[in-house]
C-alpha positions as CSV (number, residue, x, y, z in Angstrom):
1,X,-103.3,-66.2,77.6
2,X,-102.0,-64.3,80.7
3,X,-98.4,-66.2,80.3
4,X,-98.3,-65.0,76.7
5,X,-99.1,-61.3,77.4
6,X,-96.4,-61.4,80.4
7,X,-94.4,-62.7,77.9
8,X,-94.9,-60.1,75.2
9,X,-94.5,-57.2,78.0
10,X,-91.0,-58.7,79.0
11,X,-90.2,-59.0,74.8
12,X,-91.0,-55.3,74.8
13,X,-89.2,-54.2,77.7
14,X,-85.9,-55.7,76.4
15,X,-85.8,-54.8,73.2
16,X,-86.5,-50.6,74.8
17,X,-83.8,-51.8,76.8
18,X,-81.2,-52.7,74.5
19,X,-82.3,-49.4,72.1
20,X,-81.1,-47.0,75.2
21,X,-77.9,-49.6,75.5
22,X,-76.5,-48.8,71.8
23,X,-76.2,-45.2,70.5
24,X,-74.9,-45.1,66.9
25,X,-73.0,-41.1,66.7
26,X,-72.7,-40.0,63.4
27,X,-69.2,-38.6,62.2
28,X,-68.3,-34.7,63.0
29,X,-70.5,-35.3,66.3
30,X,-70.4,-35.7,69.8
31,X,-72.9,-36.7,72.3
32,X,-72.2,-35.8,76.1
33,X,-73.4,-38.4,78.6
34,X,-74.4,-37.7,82.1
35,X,-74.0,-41.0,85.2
36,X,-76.9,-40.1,87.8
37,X,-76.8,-36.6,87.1
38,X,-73.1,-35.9,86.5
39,X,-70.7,-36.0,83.7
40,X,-69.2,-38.7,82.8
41,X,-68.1,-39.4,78.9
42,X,-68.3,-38.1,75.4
43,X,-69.9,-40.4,72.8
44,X,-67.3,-40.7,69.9
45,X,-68.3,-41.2,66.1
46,X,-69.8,-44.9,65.7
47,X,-71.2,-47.6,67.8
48,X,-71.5,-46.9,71.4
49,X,-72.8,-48.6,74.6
50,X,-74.5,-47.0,77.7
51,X,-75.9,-48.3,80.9
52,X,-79.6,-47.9,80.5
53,X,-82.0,-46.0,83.1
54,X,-78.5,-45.1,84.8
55,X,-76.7,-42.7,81.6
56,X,-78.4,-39.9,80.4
57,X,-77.7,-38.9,76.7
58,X,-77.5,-35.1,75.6
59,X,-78.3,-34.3,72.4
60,X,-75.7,-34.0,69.6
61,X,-73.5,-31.4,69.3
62,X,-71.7,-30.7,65.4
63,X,-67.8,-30.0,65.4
64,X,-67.6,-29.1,62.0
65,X,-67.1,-25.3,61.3
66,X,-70.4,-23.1,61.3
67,X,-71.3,-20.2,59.9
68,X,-73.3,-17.4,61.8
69,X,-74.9,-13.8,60.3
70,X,-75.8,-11.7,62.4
71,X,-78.0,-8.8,62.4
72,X,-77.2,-5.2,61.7
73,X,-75.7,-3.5,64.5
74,X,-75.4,0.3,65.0
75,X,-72.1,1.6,66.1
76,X,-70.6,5.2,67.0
77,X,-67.5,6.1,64.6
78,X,-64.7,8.6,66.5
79,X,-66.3,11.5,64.3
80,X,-69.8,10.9,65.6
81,X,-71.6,9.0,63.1
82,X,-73.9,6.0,63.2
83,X,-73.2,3.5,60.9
84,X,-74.7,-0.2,60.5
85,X,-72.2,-3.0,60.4
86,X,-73.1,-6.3,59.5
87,X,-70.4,-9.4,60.4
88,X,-70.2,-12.8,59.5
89,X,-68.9,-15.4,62.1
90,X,-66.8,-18.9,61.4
91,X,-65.9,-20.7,64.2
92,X,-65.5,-24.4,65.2
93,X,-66.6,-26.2,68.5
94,X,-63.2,-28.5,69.1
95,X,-64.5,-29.1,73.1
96,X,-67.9,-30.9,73.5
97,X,-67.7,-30.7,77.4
98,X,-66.8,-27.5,77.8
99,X,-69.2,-26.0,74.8
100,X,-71.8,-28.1,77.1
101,X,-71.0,-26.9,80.5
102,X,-68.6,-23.7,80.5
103,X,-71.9,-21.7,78.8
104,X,-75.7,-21.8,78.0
105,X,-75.8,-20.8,75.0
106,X,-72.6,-20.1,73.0
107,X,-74.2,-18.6,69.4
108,X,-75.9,-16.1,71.1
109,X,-72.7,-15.6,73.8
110,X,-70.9,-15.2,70.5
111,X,-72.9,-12.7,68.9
112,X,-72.9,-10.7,71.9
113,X,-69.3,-10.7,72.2
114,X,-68.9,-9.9,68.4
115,X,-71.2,-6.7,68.5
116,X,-69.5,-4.8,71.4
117,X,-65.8,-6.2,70.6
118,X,-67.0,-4.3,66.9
119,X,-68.0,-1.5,69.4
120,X,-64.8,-0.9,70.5
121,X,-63.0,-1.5,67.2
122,X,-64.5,0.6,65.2
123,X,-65.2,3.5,67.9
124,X,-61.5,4.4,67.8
125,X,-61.5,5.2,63.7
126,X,-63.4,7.6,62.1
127,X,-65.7,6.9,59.1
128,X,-62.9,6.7,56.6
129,X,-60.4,4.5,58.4
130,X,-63.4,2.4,58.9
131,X,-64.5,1.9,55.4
132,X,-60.7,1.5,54.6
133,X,-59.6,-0.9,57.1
134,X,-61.8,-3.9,57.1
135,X,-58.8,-6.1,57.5
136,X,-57.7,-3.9,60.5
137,X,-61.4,-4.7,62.2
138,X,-61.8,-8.4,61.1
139,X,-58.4,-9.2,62.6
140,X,-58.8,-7.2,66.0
141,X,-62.2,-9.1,66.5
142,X,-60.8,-12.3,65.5
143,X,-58.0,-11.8,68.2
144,X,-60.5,-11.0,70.9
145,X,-63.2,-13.4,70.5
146,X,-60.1,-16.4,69.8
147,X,-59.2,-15.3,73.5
148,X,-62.4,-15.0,74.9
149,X,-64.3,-18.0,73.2
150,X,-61.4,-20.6,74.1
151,X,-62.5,-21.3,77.7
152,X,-65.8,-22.3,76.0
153,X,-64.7,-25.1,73.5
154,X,-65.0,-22.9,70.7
155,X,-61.9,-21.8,67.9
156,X,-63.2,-18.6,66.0
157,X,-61.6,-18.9,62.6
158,X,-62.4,-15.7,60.7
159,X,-64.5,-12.8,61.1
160,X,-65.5,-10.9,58.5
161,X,-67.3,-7.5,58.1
162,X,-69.8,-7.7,55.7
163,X,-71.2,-4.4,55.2
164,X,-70.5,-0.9,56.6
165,X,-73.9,1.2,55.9
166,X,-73.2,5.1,56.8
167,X,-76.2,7.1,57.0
168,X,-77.8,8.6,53.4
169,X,-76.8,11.9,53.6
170,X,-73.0,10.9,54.5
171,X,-73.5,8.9,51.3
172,X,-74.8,11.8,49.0
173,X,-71.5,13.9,50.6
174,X,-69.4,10.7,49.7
175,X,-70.9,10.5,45.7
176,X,-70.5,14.3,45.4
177,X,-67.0,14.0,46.7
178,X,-66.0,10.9,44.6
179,X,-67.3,12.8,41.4
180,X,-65.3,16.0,42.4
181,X,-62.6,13.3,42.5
182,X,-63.0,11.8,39.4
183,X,-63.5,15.7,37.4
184,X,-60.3,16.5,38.5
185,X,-58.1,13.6,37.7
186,X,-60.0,13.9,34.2
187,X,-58.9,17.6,33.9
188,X,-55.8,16.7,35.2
189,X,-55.3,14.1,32.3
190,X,-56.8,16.3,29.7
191,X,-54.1,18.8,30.7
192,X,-51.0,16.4,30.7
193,X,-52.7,15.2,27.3
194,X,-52.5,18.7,25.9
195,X,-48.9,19.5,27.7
196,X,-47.7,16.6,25.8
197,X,-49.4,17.1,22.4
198,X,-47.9,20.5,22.8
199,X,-44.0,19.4,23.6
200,X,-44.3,16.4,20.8
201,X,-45.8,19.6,18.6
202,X,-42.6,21.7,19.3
203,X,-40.4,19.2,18.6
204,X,-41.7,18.1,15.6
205,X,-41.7,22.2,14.7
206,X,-38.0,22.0,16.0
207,X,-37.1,19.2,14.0
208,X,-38.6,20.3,11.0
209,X,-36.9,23.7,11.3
210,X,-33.8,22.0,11.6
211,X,-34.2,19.7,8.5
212,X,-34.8,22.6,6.7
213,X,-31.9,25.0,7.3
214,X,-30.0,21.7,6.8
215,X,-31.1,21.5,3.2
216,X,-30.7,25.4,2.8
217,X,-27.5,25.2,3.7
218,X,-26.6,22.2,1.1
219,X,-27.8,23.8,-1.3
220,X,-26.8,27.2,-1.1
221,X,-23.3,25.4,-0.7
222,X,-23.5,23.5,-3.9
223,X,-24.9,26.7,-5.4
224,X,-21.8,28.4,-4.6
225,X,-19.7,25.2,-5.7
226,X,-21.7,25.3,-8.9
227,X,-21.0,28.6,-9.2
228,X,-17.3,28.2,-8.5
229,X,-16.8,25.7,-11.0
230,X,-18.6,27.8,-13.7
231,X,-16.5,30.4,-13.1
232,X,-13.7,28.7,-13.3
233,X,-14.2,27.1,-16.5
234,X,-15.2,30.3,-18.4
235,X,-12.0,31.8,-16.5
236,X,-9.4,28.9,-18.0
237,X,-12.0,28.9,-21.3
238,X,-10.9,32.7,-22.0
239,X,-7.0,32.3,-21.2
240,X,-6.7,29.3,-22.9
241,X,-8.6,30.9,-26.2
242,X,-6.4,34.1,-25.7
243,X,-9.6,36.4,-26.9
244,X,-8.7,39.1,-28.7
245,X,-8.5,43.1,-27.0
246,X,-11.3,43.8,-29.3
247,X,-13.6,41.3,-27.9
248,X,-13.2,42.3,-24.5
249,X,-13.8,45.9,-25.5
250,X,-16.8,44.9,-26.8
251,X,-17.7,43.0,-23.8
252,X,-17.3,46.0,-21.8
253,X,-19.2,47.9,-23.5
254,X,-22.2,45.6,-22.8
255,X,-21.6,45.8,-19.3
256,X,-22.1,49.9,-19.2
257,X,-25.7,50.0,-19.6
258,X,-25.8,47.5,-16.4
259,X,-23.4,49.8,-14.5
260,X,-25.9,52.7,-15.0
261,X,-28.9,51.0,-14.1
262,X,-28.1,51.2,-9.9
263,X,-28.1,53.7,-7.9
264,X,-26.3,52.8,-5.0
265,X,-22.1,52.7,-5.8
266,X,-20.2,55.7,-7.6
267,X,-18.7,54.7,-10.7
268,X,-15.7,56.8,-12.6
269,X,-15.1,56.1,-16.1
270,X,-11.6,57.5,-16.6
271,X,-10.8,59.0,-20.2
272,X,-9.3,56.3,-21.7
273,X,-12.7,54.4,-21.7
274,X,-13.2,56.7,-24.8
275,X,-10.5,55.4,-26.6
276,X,-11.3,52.0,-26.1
277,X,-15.0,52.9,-27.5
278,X,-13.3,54.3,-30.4
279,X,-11.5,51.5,-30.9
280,X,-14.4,49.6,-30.6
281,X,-16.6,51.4,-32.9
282,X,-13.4,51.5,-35.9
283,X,-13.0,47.7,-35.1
284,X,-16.7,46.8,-35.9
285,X,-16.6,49.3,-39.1
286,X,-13.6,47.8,-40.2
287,X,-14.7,44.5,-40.1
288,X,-18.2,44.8,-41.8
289,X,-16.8,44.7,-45.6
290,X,-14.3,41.9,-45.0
291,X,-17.3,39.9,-43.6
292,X,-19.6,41.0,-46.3
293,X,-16.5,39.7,-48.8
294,X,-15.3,37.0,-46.7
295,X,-18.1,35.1,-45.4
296,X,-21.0,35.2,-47.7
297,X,-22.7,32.3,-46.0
298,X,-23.6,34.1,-43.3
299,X,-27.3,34.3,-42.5
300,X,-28.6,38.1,-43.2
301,X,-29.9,38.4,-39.7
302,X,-26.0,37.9,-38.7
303,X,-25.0,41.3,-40.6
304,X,-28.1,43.2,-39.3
305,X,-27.1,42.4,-35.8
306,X,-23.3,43.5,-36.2
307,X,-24.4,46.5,-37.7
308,X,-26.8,47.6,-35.1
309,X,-24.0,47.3,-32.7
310,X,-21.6,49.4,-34.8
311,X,-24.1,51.9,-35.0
312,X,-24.8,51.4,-31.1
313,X,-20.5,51.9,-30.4
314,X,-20.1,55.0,-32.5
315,X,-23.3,56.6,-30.4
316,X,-21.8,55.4,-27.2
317,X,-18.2,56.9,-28.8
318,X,-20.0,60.3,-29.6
319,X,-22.2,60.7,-26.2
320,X,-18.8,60.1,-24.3
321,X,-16.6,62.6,-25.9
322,X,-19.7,65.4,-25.4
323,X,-20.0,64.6,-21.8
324,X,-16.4,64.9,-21.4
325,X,-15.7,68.1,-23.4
326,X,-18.9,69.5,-21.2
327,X,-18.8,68.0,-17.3
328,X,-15.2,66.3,-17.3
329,X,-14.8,62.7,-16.5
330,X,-18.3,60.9,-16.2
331,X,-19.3,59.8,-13.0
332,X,-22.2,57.1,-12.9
333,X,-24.2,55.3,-10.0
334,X,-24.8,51.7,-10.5
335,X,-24.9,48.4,-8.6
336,X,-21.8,46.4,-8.3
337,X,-22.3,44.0,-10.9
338,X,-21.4,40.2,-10.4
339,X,-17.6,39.0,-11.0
340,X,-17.1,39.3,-15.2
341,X,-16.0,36.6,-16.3
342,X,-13.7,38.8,-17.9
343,X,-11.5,40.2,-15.1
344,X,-9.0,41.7,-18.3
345,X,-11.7,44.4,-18.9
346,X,-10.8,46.4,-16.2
347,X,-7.4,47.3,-17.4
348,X,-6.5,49.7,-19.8
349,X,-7.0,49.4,-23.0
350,X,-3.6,50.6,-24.4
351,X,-2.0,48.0,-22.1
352,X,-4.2,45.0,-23.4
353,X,-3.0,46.2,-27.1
354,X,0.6,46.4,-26.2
């Protein structure tokens, strides 16, 4: 019974024995091991061996990258004002022994280092360069804690400010001012809006105006073209036709009342317009029983008509001859009337008979 309990005690003892022989170190870890009190290997990933009761194991330490928050810290702008930072840390232990021995504790050394490294950054800018120039900060506190950290097995990878709290009234000063802001690039936009409204306004005005003295100006020139031609034909219509002196005579003579209707050019009727009336007047008595003979198929309304104007040329024969034997030649005002299309009426009658 004794022999089997010695037994069991030895079966014990080896198999503790063998447990503190292997260490199994998982991947992305190392393990520092310590010969009688003094440094002597780092465990690798995998199956390792140790000498028992002689090695002393330290706990694991992780190599992969880690991520550290820490706390909001207060810190002093260049314009006096307190405002609370908050920074995230990534950095990577890449030196077991030296994360081991070269410091204590290396989070907390970290964080320390952060916070017045931040100090320093962000004391030399005032509030707005600081709220403006996160990747100014995060780069100057990565360069100083790469440098400091490196002596202690640990590569800082980024830094990054998280949040940049200024105190509540700098905030209300900051929403006033970013509305103020925002009013007056509105106004300014409802202003250039209007500016331009009013120059595509004008030109459309300008364009419009244009247009339309375009087409006033065709027109009045094919008016004048229209015009032109008309008087043209009824000019080759009358010398072609070769009218006779009496028709043009009678033509004048519907013209005078027109002439005395202005007021604005002087008019002489020479003496010889008399004659011409007379002529008139004897041509349209004349010619009233050789149309009664001639044409008897004329309409009755024709032969009232002709001898209204007969009566109408001896009156206008009649008043002429009294204001001549009384005042002398006649003098009229009356507008210029437009081109006849008679031009032969204005010469003497005598001359168109001859």
């Amino acid at each position: 019974m004794e022999l089997l309990v010695v037994g069991l005690v030895i079966a014990l003892f080896a198999v503790f024995t063998v447990l503190r022989t292997v260490r199994i170190v998982p991947q992305a870890r190392a393990r520092n091991v310590e010969r009688l009190g003094r440094y002597s290997r780092t465990l690798k990933p995998g199956l390792n061996f140790v000498i028992p009761y002689v090695d002393r194991v330290y706990p694991m330490i992780d190599l992969r990258e880690q991520v550290v928050t820490f706390r909001p810290q207060p810190v002093i702008t260049e314009d006096n004002l307190v405002v609370e930072i908050d920074t995230v840390l990534y950095f990577q232990v890449t030196d077991p022994r030296a994360a081991a021995y070269e410091i204590a504790n290396y989070i907390q050394a970290v964080e320390q280092l952060t916070v017045t490294t931040m100090r320093n950054v962000v004391g030399s800018m005032d509030l707005e360069q600081a709220l403006t120039s996160r990747d100014t900060i995060n780069s100057q506190l990565r360069g100083v804690l790469d440098e400091a950290t490196g002596k202690w097995g640990i590569r800082v990878n980024r830094v990054e400010v998280k949040a940049i709290d200024p105190p509540k009234t700098i905030k209300d000063a900051m929403e006033k001012q970013m509305r103020a802001e925002r009013d007056k690039r509105a106004a300014i936009l409802n202003a250039e809006g209007q500016r331009q409204s009013q120059i595509l306004t004008a030109e459309g005005d300008k364009q419009s105006a244009i247009l339309r003295a375009e087409g006033q100006r065709t027109a009045a020139i094919l008016k004048a073209e229209g015009e032109s031609r008309a008087i043209d034909q009824v000019f080759q219509a009358v010398h072609r036709n070769d009218p006779d002196p009496k028709l043009l005579a009678y033509q004048y003579l519907q013209v005078l009342p027109q002439l005395a209707q202005g007021n604005n050019t002087m008019w002489v009727i020479p003496s010889e317009v008399t004659s011409a009336l007379q002529g008139v007047s004897k041509a349209f008595t004349e010619a009233l029983p050789r149309i009664a003979s001639t044409e008897g198929e004329r309409s009755a309304e024709a032969d009232t008509e002709i001898a209204r104007a007969a009566e109408a040329a001896a009156e206008a024969v009649a008043d002429a001859r009294d204001a001549e034997k009384v005042n002398g030649p006649r003098q009229l005002t009356a507008k210029i009337p437009e081109p006849s299309p008679f031009p032969d009426l204005e010469k003497d009658p005598h001359e168109a008979e001859r």
